[in-house]
N, C-alpha and C positions, 0 to 999 in steps of 0.2 A: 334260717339259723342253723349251724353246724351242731347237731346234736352233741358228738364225740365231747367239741370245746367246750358247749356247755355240759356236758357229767364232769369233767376235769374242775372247772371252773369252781361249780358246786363241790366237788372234795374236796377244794385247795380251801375255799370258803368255809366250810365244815370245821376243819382242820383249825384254822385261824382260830374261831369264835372259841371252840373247844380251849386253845390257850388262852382263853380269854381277854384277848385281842375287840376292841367294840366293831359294830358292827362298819361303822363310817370308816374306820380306820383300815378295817381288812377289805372292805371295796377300793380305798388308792392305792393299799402296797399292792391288791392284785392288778388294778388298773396299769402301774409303771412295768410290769412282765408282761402285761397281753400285747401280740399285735395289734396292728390298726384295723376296724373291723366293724358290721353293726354291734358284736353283743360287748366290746370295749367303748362305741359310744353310749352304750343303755344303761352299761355301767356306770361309765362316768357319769351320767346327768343320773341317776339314780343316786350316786353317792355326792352327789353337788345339793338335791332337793334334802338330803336326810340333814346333810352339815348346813341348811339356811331353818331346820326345825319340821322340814313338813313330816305330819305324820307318814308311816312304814304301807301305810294301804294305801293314800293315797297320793306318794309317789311312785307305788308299785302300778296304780292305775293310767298314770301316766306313761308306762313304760310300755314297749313294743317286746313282752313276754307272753310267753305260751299262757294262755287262763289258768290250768292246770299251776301251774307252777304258784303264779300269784297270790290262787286261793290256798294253797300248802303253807308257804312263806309264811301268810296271814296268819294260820292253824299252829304252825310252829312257835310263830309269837308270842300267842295267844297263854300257850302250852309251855312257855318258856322249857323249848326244847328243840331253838333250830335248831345248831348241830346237825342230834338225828332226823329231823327230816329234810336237812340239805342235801344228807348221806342218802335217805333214800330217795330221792328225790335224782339225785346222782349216778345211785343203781336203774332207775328207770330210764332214764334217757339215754344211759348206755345202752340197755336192750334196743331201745328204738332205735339207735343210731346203726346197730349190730344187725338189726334186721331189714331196716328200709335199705343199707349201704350193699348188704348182698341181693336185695330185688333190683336194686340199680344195677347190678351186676351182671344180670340177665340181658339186659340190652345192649351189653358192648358186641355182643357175638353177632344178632343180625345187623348191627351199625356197621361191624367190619364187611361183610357181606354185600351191603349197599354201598360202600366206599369202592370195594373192592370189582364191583360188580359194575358203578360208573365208570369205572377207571381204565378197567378190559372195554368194556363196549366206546369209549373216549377214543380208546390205541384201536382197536379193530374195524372201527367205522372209518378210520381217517387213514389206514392202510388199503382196507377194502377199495375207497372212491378214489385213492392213489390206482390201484389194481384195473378198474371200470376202465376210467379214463385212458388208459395205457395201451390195454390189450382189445378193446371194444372200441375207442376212437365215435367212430359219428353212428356205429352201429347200434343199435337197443339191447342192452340184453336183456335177460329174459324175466319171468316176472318176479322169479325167486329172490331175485338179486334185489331186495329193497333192504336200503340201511334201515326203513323206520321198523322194520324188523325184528332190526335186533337191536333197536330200542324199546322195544315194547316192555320186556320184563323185566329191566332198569328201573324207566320207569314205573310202570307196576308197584316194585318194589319202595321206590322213594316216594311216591305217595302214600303208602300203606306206613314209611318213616312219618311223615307230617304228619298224618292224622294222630298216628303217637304221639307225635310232639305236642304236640294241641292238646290229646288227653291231657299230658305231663302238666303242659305249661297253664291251660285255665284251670281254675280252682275248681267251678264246681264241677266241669267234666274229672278231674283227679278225683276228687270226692264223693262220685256216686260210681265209678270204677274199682274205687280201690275196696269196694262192697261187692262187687263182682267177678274179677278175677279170684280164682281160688287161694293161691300163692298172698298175694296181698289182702284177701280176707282174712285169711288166719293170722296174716299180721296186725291186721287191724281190730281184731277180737282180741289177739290176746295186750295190745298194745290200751286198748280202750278199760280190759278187767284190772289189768295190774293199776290203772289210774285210780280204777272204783277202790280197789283193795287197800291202794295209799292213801287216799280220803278218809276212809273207815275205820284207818288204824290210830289217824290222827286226830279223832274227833271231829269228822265231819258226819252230821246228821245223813241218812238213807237219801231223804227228800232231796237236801242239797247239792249231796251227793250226786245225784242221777239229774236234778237242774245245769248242773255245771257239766257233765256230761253231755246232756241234752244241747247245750250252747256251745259244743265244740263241734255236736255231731251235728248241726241246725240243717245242716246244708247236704246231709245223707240220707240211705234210705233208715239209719241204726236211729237218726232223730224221732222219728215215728213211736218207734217200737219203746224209747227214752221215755216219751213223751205220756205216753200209756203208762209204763209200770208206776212215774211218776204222781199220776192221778189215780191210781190207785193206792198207793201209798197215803197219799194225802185224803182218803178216800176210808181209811182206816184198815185196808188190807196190806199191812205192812212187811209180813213175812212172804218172801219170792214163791213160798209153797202154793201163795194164796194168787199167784201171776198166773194165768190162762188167757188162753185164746191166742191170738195170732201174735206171732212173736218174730215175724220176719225183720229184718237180715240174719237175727241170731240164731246160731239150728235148736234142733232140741238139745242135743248135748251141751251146749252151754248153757239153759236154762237149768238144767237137770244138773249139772255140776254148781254152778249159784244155789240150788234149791237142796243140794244135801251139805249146803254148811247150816244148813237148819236155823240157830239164832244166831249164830258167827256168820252174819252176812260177809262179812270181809275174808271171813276162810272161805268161801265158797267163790268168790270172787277172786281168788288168789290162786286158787287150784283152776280157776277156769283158765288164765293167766297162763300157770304155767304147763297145762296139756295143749295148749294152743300156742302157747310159744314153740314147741315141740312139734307141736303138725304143720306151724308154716316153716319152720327149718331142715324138716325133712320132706318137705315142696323144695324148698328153694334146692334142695341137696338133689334130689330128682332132677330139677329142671336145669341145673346148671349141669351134669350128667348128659343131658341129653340138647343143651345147645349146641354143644362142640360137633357129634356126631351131625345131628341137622345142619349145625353152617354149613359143613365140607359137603354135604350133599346137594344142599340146595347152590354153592358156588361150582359145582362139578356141573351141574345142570346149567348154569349161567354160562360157562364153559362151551360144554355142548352148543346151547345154543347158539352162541358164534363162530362156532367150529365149522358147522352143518353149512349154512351158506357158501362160506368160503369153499367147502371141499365140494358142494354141487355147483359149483361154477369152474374149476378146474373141472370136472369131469363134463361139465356142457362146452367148456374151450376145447380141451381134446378132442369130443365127437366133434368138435366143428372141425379143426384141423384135420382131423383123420379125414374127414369126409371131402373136405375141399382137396385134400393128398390125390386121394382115388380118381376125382374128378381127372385130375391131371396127368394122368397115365391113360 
């Protein structure tokens, strides 16, 4: 799902109810403006379930929505106060869109790289065995002269793309990655406190809180660590102050920023939010800095390397002509 469309969607939604527009009604005028789309189909059969009576939870249950959102929606109800929490609900998902759409961002630079990197060794390999053929005839040349060469760090390169891809594309290699890369760490911390912070603000229980948490992170290594403060909780140690021992994926600085909102677990969560939204933006500012300088090095070297055969093989043609020259005098 296109995060952007859904922050948009959720203000325009906001917006509506706020005029006091019902809720069924301002899901079809927004349905007749969306594109064709999945979150325009979720729409419409979410506003199809609500207009035949079913209750608001469990046509939201029904629906192909982020859990996060659902369980808010619910809380908003509850609180007769969507509105505000469609709004922030809307400010969150712009962050995450804001932040995952510049880690995307990272990867156009070695994709050009591999594109551009096929595409010279494509032209060079098929000039070269133009060149073989031509000026060597039924001779051998020599050992240097192998195409698979200079396809070595093409490919190289495009396998070291798929195995990306494959991160990218199965869930749970994405999801126990996106805990290990630094860049997408910090997005994922601060993208995971600011959820904790929206639950908390809205009347959602610690326990639940960090349940619903714990079932988004199920499939990371942050489920673990969920999964513990949550049994302690329930355990009757309910202040963060009272959370020790291993606390991995999350550093100490984020327990330690949670632990001085003291009884305002949700300011402390909020502030972990937003120091971590700050340290993965100024990764991502780093690293996007310094992909440009590394493409052009590592495509100068792609360069190189098909440069170098071709210019030791004219200077192996030449010694041979020279040398055949001499003969002949």
């Amino acid at each position: 799902m296109n995060y952007d469309e859904f922050a948009f969607f959720n203000q325009q939604l906001a917006a509506m109810l706020r005029e006091g527009i019902p809720l069924e009604g301002a899901l079809k005028q927004l349905c007749a403006g969306m594109r064709s789309g999945p979150l325009r189909t979720e729409v419409q059969q979410l506003e199809a379930d609500l207009a035949r009576g079913t209750p608001l939870k469990e046509a939201l249950a029904r629906r192909a929505l982020p859990d996060l959102y659902r369980q808010m929606v619910q809380i908003g109800a509850r609180s007769n106060d969507l509105p505000g929490v469609l709004t922030l609900l809307a400010d969150h998902y712009h962050r995450a869109n804001a932040l995952w759409t510049r880690l995307k961002g990272l990867m156009v630079y070695p994709l050009l790289v591999i594109l551009v990197s096929l595409g010279l060794t494509l032209l060079v390999s098929l000039n070269f065995s133009r060149f073989t053929s031509q000026f060597f005839g039924q001779i051998a040349p020599p050992p240097f002269l192998s195409i698979p060469m200079m396809w070595m760090p093409p490919v190289v390169l495009a396998f070291a793309a798929l195995l990306g891809l494959a991160a990218v594309s199965i869930p749970s290699w994405r999801a126990r990655l996106r805990w290990r890369l630094p860049a997408f760490r910090e997005a994922s911390l601060a993208q995971l406190a600011s959820a904790m912070a929206l639950m908390l603000k809205n009347g959602t229980t610690l326990p639940e809180a960090l349940a619903l948490a714990e079932a988004v992170e199920s499939a990371t290594p942050a489920g673990k660590a969920l999964a513990r403060w949550r049994h302690l909780v329930e355990a009757g140690q309910g202040k963060p102050a009272e959370w020790t021992g291993d606390s991995r994926p999350f550093p100490p600085l984020f327990v330690w920023l949670v632990q001085k909102g003291g009884e305002d677990v949700a300011a402390g969560f909020q502030k972990a939010a937003e120091i971590y939204q700050a340290r993965a933006s100024y990764r991502i500012e780093l690293a996007l800095y310094g992909a440009l300088p590394v493409s052009i090095l590592l495509l100068a070297q792609m360069v190189l390397w098909q440069a170098v055969p071709l210019l030791r093989s004219m200077i192996w043609l030449m010694d041979m002509l020279g040398g055949t020259g001499g003969g002949a005098d």
